[in-house]
C-alpha positions, -999 to +999 in steps of 0.1 A: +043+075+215+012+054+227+027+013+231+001+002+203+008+026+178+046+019+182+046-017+181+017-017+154+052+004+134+077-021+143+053-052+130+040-036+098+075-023+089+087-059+093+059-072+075+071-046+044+107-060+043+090-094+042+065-082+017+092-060-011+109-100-011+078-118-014+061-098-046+098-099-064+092-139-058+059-138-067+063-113-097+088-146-111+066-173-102+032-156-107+011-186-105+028-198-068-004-199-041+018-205-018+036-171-021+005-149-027-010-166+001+018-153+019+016-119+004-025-113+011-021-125+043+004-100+055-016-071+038-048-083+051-032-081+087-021-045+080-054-035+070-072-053+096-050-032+122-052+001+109-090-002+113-086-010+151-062+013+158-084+041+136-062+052+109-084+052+080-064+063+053-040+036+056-062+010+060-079+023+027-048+016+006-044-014+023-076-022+013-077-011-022-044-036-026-057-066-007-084-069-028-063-071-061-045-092-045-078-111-038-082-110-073-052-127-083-058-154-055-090-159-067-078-161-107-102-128-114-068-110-129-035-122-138+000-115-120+016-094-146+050-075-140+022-045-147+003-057-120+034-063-094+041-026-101+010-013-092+009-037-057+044-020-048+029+013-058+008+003-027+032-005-001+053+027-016+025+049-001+017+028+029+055+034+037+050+071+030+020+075+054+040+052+080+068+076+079+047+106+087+031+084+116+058+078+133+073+114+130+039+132+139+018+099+158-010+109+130-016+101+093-005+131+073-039+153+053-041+141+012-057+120-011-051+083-020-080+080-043-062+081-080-040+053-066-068+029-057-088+042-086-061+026-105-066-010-088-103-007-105-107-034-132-124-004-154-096+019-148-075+019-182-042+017-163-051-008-142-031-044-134-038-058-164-034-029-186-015-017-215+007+011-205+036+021-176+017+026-143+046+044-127+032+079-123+053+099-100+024+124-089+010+088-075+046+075-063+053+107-042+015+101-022+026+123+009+035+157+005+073+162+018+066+193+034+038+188+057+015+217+069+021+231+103-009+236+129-009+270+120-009+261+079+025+272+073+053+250+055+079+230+075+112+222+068 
């Protein structure tokens, strides 16, 4: 595995553990700038990262969750247990897609786009939304069977 890519794995899965404590603090003391200051930073690096190392569908949910989290920072939304959810949704599939890195040195083939359409203020199930956001067809992100070369099923 190429030394950037592997220590790029190491820092981001560190910054995650750090991150999973960080919005449980944050989701108790919503209005702490101190904490989400904290919590942007370490996704901004993430994204930041996966754009130099060319991994483009991490860095777009990266993306899509720094800037709610910009939004919150900012006061544009509210931190609402709803919202929390939907960050952690985020880091669920970054995790996902950082497995399959590390197991294949690529980002596995799908689509994050209904996740991030969901961090969309217009989106009716977005952050500060009536209803549960935790879909599992969004949850499960990466598929756990991952097509061969050849287009065959492993595992």
């Amino acid at each position: 595995m190429d030394d950037l890519l592997s220590e790029f794995l190491t820092e981001t899965s560190e910054s995650l553990s750090v991150l999973d404590i960080a919005l449980v603090n944050l989701e108790q003391n919503p209005n702490d700038p101190q904490i989400l200051g904290n919590i942007f930073r370490l996704v901004h690096t993430i994204k930041g990262t996966c754009g130099f190392l060319g991994l483009p569908r991490l860095e777009h949910v990266a993306h899509a969750g720094e800037n709610v989290l910009g939004k919150f920072r900012d006061g544009e939304l509210e931190v609402t247990p709803v919202a929390v959810t939907l960050i952690l949704q985020s880091i669920d599939r970054i995790k996902l897609i950082l497995g399959h890195l590390e197991k294949n040195e690529c980002e596995p083939e799908g689509s994050d786009d209904e996740l991030i359409r969901r961090r969309r203020p217009d989106h009716p199930r977005q952050c500060g939304a009536a209803g549960k956001p935790d879909d599992p067809g969004v949850r499960a992100g990466v598929d756990p069977q991952p097509a061969a070369a050849d287009g065959s099923r492993q595992g």
